[in-house]
N, C-alpha and C positions, 0 to 999 in steps of 0.2 A: 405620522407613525408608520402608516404604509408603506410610505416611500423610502423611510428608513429599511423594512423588513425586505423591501422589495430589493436594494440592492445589495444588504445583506448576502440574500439567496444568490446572487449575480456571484457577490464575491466566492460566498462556499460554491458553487458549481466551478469557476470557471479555477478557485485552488485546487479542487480535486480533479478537474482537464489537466493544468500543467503540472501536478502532481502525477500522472498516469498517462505523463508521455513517454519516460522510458520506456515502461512494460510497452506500451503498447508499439512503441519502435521493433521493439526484442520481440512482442508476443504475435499470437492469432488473434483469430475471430474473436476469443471470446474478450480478449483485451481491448483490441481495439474498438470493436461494438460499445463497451463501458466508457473508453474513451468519448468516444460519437458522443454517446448520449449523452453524456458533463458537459459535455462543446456546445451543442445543437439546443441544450436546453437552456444553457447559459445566455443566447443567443436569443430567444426569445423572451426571457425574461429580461433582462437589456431593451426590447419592444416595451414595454412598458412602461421604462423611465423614461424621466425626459430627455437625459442622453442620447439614448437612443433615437426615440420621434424625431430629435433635431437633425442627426445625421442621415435620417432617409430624408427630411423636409424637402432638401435642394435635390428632390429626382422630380416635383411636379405632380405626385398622384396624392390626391387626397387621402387620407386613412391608410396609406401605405403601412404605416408603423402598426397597424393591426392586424391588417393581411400577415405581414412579411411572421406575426407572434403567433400566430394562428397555424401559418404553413411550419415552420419553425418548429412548433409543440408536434403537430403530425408525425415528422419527419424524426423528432428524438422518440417519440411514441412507438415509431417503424425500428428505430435503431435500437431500442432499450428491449424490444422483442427480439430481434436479431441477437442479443445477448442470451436474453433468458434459454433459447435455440441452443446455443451455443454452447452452454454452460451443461445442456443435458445431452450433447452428440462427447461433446468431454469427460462426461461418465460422472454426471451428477447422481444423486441415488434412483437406482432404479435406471437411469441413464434414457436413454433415447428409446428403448425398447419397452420402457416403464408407461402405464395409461397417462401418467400427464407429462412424458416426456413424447409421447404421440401426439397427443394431443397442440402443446407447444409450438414442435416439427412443425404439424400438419399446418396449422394458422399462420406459421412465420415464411410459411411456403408461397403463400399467396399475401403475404401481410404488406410485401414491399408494393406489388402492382397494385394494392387496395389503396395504399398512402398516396402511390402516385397518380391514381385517379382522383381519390377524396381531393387532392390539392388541387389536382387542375379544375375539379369541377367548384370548389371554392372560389378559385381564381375567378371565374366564369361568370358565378352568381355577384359577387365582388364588384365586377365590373361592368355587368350586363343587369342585373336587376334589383341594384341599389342604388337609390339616390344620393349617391354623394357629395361633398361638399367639402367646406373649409372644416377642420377638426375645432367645435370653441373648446376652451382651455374646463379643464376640469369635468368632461361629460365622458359617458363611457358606451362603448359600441354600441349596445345594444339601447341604452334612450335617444342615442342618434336614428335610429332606424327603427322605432317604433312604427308601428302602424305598417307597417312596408311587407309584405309574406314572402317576399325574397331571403328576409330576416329568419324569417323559420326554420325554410332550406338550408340555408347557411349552417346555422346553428346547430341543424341536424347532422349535415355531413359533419361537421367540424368533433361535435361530443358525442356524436357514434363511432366516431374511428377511437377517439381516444378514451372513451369510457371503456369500448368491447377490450383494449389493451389494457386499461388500467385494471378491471376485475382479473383477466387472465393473469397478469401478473401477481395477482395479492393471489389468486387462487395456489399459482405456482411455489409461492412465499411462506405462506401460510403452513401451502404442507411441508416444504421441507426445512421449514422451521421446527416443526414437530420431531423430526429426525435427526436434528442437528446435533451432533457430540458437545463439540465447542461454546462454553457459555457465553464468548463474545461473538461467535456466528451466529446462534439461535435466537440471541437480542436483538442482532441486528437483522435477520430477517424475520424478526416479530413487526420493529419499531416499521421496516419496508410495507409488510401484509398489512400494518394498519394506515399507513401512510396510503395505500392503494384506497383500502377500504371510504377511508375518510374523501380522497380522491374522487372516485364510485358516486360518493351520495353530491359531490359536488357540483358534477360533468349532470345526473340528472338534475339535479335543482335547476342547473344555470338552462337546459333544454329545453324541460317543463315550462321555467319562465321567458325564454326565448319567446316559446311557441305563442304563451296569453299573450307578449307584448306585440307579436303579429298582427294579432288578431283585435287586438285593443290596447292603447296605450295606461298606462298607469300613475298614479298619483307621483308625484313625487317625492314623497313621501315615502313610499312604496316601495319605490325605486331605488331611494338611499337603503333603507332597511335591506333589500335584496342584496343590495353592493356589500353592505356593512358583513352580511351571512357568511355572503359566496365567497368573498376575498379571506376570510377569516378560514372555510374552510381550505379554499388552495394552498394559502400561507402555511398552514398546520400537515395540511399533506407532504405540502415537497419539503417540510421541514424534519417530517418523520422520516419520509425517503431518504432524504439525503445522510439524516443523523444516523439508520440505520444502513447505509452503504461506510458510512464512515466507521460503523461500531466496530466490526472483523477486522480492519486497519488499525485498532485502537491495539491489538493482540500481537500485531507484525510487528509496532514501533517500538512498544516495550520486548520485543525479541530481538530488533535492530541495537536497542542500546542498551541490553544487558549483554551485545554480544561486543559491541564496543567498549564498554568497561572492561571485560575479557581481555580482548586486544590490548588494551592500556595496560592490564597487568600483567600480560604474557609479553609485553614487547621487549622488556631489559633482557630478557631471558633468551627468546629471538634472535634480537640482534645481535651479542656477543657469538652465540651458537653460529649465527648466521655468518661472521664475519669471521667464523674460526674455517668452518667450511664452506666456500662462498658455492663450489662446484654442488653441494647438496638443496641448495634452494631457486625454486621457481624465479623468485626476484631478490634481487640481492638488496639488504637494506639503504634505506638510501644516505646518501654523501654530498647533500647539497653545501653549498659555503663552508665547505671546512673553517675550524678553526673562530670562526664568529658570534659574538654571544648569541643569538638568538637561533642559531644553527639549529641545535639537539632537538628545540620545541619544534623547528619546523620541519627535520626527518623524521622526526616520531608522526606529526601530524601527515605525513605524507605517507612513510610506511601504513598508516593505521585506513586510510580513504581510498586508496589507488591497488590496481593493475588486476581487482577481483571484483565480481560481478555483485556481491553483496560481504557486510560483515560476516554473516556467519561462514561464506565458502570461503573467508579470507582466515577467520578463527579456525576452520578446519584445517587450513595448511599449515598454518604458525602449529598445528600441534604436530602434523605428520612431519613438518621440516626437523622442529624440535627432536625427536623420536628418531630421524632418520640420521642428524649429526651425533646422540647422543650415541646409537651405533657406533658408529665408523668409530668415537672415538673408544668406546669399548675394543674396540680390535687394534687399538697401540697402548691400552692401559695396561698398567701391572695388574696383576689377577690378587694383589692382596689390598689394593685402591679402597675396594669400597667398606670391608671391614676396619682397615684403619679408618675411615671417614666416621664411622658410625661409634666406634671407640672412644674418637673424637669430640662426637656431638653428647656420646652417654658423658663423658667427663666433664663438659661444660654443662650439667646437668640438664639434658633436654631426657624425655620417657618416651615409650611408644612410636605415635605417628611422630610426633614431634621429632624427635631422635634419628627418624627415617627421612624425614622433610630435611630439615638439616646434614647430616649423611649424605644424600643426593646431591646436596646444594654445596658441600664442599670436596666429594667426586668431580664434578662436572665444573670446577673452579678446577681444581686440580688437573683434571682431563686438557682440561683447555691447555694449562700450562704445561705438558706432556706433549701436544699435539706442533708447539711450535718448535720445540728439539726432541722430535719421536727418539727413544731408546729401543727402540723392536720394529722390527718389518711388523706390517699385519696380517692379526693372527686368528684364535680362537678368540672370541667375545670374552671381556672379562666377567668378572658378575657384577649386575648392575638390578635392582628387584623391576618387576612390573607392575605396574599402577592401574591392572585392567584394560578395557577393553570400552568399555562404556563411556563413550565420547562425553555429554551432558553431564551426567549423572557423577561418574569417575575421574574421570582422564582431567578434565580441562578445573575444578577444584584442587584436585593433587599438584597439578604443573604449578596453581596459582600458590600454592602453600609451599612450595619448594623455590617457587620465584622467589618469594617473601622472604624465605632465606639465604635466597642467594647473595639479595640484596647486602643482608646483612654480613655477610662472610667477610673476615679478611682477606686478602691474597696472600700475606704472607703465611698465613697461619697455615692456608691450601698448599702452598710452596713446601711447606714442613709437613704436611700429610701425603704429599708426591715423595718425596725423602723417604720419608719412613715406611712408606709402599716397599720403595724400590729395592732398598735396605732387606725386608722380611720375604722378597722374591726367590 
């Protein structure tokens, strides 16, 4: 069961590394530091499978594979504080000027040259005042080197660096979890702070019993119970960690793809608009394999993925493009366009918004067909209504409810409301 959970963790670290390589290509410090520590921690928990053990086996050092988990945890221990650093020079609450954003600063100031002594003095004791030996199958560092007070030192350096990081961080956690607006940040750095917490009592157990086992070795018995504790709490720890780094990601994804179903329903609307006035838009829709059945799915799929740094700044242009065509074509429309449209839609029984959804959607059907034999220089903007100002809230429901009917609209029907504009001009 362990070995299952164990590389469980391996897989969730090293998904959310390549997960958090863009940002951290595009980002700072505080990206990449988050990076680091997905990588570096993933890495050492990989020291513990046998995966791992085997691929250091052919370098010749005994117990390499424990060394290497040990310097490894340090090292994301040093990086995962360089974050929290980071996170409050960026203007976390209270920011860098705030008592635990000093506090932070102050310890991350000196946190890196502390890791890279604790390691090397690891290293040292490691190799200079442990007896070691061939690893047997199934035994764990610390009943290999029972009896040995080398074992002690060790143990010391190693769950003093990263106990004093693990409290600092729940400390850090903790509070501004308290302060967190967001209920998917505030969960997620609750599940962090107690992930720390649980962390804390485990780095001491495992010292405490370092220390006896120096000093006298233990039943076996003892020694299983110990394993059974301590692994139970690490397991629990980096599972809280981890589940609460992932929690505020849980917020992003459902804003990622409600921004893409967006997309999906603003694209027919888009690309017509787009293809009416190609000169008005950033990227012009695309025209892969004309003419081929599977054509349409895979320019829509390409419009909807490419040429913008996320869906929502891609959703942000499909409306400012939209808005910006629907313009221009206002200034070759006939100025009695939109009440004939709206006439139109009252007679086909639509009320209200509906009436106006519809209206717009057989304007801008019409506009179109206007646009490719203009009857006017342009001019004064015809009347065309506004749908507000409030992107989220307004703007991008409206365009979706007037998409809906575009869809629906005849051309010719639009053809016959371009007519009877021009007619009443």
């Amino acid at each position: 069961m362990s070995d299952i959970l164990t590389y469980g963790i391996v897989i969730l670290l090293l998904g959310q590394a390549l997960w958090r390589i863009p940002s951290a290509l595009r980002g700072r410090v505080r990206e990449r530091s988050l990076w680091g520590a997905f990588a570096v921690l993933a890495g050492a928990w990989l020291m513990r499978t046998d995966l791992g053990k085997h691929a250091v086996e052919g370098l010749g050092v005994d117990d390499l594979a424990a060394l290497l988990k040990h310097c490894l945890t340090v090292a994301g221990m040093c990086v995962l504080l360089r974050y929290i650093a980071a996170v409050y020079r960026g203007g976390a609450v209270g920011g860098a000027s705030s008592r635990r954003g000093r506090v932070t600063v102050a310890v991350q100031r000196y946190g890196v040259v502390a890791a890279v002594l604790v390691i090397a003095a690891m290293a040292a004791v490691f190799l200079l005042a442990l007896d070691r030996g061939p690893v047997p199958e199934d035994s764990h560092f610390t009943d290999r080197y029972a009896g040995e007070p080398g074992l002690a030192l060790y143990m010391a350096l190693f769950y003093g660096y990263c106990g004093a990081v693990i409290t600092l961080c729940g400390y850090q956690w903790a509070g501004a979890a308290r302060g967190a607006a967001r209920r998917t940040l505030r969960t997620g750095l609750t599940l962090m702070a107690v992930g720390m917490a649980v962390g804390a009592l485990y780095a001491v157990v495992r010292a405490v019993y370092a220390t006896l086992v120096a000093v006298h070795p233990v039943s076996d018995s003892s020694a299983r119970m110990q394993e059974t504790v301590t692994d139970s709490l690490l397991y629990a720890s980096f599972l809280f960690w981890a589940l609460g780094v992932v929690a505020p990601a849980t917020q992003a994804a459902v804003n990622r793809w409600r921004a893409y179903e967006m997309l999906a329903g603003l694209h027919p609307l888009w690309r017509d608009l787009a293809l009416t006035a190609p000169d008005l838009v950033r990227q012009a829709p695309s025209r892969l394999f004309p003419g081929h059945p599977v054509a349409s799915r895979l320019n829509t799929v390409r419009d909807l993925v490419s040429h913008d740094a996320s869906p929502q700044i891609r959703l942000a242009r499909y409306v400012t493009e939209i808005r910006d065509v629907i313009h221009a074509m206002r200034r070759r429309a006939p100025d009695a366009l939109y009440r004939t449209a709206l006439e139109l839609a009252e007679s086909e029984g639509y009320a209200g918004q509906d009436a106006e959804a519809a209206a717009q959607a057989y304007w801008i059907m019409a506009a179109r067909l206007n646009m490719r034999a203009p009857v006017r220089e342009p001019g004064v903007p015809a009347e065309f209504p506004s749908t507000g100002e409030d992107f989220f809230s307004e703007e991008v429901p409206w365009l979706l409810r007037v998409r809906e009917a575009y869809t629906r609209a005849d051309p010719a029907i639009a053809g016959e409301v371009l007519e009877d504009s021009r007619a009443s001009a």
